[in-house]
N, C-alpha and C positions, 0 to 999 in steps of 0.2 A: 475612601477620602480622595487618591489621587491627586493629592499634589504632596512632595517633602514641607515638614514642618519644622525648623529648630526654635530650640527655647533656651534663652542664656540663662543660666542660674547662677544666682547669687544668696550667699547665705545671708540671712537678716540677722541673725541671732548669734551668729561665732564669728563674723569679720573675716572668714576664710580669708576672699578672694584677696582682701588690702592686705593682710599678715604675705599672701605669695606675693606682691611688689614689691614687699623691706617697707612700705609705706611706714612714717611714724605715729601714724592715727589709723586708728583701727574704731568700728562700730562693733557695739555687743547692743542683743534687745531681749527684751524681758516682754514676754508675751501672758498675758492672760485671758481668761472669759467670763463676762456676765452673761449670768444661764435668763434664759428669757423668763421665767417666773417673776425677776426682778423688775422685771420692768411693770410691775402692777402698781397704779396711783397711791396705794395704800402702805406702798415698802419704801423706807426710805433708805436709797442705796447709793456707796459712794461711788463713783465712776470714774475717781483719778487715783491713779496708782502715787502714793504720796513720792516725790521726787526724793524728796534726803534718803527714802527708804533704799529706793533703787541705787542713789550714790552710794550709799552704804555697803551694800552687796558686791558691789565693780571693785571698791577699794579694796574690801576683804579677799577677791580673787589677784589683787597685785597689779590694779588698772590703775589709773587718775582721770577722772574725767575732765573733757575739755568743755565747760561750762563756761570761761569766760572770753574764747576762742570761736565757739559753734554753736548750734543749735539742736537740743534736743528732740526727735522729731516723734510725733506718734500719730500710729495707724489705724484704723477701724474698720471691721470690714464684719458684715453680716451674714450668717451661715443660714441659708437660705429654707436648709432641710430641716434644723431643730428651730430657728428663731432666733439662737442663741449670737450673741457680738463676742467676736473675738477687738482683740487690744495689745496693739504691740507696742514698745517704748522701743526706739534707737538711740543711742548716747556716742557720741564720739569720744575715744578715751586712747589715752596714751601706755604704756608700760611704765612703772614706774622703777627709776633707776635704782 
């Protein structure tokens, strides 16, 4: 290769990096995948992860989500080798007191 390469990582999914600043918003994401079989005209398949679902899950671990603060964000990204889409959700959320 000959030349150095660095890569900043940031977790998507546990908010590491803002939990090490003391920051008081932290992101957590909920990832999933639709396998590519689904995507056949004949299957009818949902493709949003229902949002109350996922608030539901954040509170149950001791989060609040900041929903009327931030924006929800979500990812998509195609896996090249199966076909298959992956699907992340990030949520901005606070600890709750």
């Amino acid at each position: 290769m000959g030349s150095k390469v660095t890569i900043a990582y940031y977790s998507t999914t546990k908010g590491v990096t803002q939990q090490q600043t003391g920051a008081s918003m932290v992101y957590h994401g909920k990832v999933f995948k639709i396998h590519k079989p689904l995507f056949d005209e004949e299957v009818d398949v949902e493709f949003e992860k229902e949002i109350g679902e996922l608030v539901g899950e954040l509170e149950e671990k001791g989060l609040e989500p900041l929903l009327d603060e931030s924006t929800i964000e979500r990812y998509e990204t195609w896996d090249i080798e199966s076909g298959d889409v992956w699907v992340m959700y990030r949520v901005p959320c606070a600890k709750k007191q």
